[in-house]
C-alpha positions, 0 to 999 in steps of 0.5 A: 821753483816747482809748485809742490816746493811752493807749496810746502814753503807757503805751509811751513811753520814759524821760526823766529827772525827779522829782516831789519833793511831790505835795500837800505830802507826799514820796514813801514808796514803800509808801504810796498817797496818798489825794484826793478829788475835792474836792482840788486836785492840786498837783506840785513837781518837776523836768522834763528830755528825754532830751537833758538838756534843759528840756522848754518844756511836758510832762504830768502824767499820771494814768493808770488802768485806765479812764482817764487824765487829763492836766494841763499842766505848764511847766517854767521854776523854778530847779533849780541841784542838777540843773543840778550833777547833770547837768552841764548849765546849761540843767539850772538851770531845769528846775523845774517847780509844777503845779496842777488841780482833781480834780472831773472825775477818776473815783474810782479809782487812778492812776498818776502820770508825767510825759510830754512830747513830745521832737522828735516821740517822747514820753518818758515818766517814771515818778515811782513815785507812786500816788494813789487818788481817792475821791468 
């Protein structure tokens, strides 16, 4: 990814989301969680714009000091608690189960957001996730 695109992605403002597992394993906000290269990423979560809308695609994010790495992701599974929680029907889908290979990604500690483009603005969302990637 080009610098200014880093740049643009690190300033972008918040949009609710939540990666619930990153490989199979919640969330512990002291821990790093340890790839390799070898690895394949694999993120389940929920996805939703400023507007509390279902985004039709966004980006998983692995943003370094050096580098950062884009990975698709497309929203669309069912999510009925976040529809509750947001008080929103369209809310229902904003499921979302991504995937990648890591053999091009440089070792190294990531990062990990989500980001979308939302009416010409990038939002961004932090998870608070944190990967270190090792040969």
């Amino acid at each position: 990814m080009a610098t200014e695109q880093q740049a643009a992605l690190r300033s972008a403002s918040g949009a609710p989301c939540s990666l619930d597992l990153l490989n199979g394993t919640a969330r512990s906000s002291a821990e790093t969680l340890s790839l390799t290269r070898a690895d394949a990423l694999e993120a389940v979560g929920w996805v939703l714009n400023p507007r509390k809308e279902v985004p039709r695609e966004f980006a998983i994010v692995l943003d370094g000091d050096a580098a950062a790495y884009i990975l698709k992701g497309i929203a669309g599974g069912p999510r009925p608690d976040v529809a509750k929680i947001y008080a929103s029907e369209s809310a229902a889908s904003a499921g979302y189960r991504a995937g990648a290979a890591l053999a091009d990604v440089a070792p190294g500690t990531y990062a990990v957001h989500l980001a979308q483009d939302t009416y010409n603005v990038v939002t961004r969302c932090e998870t608070g996730w944190v990967v270190q990637i090792t040969e």
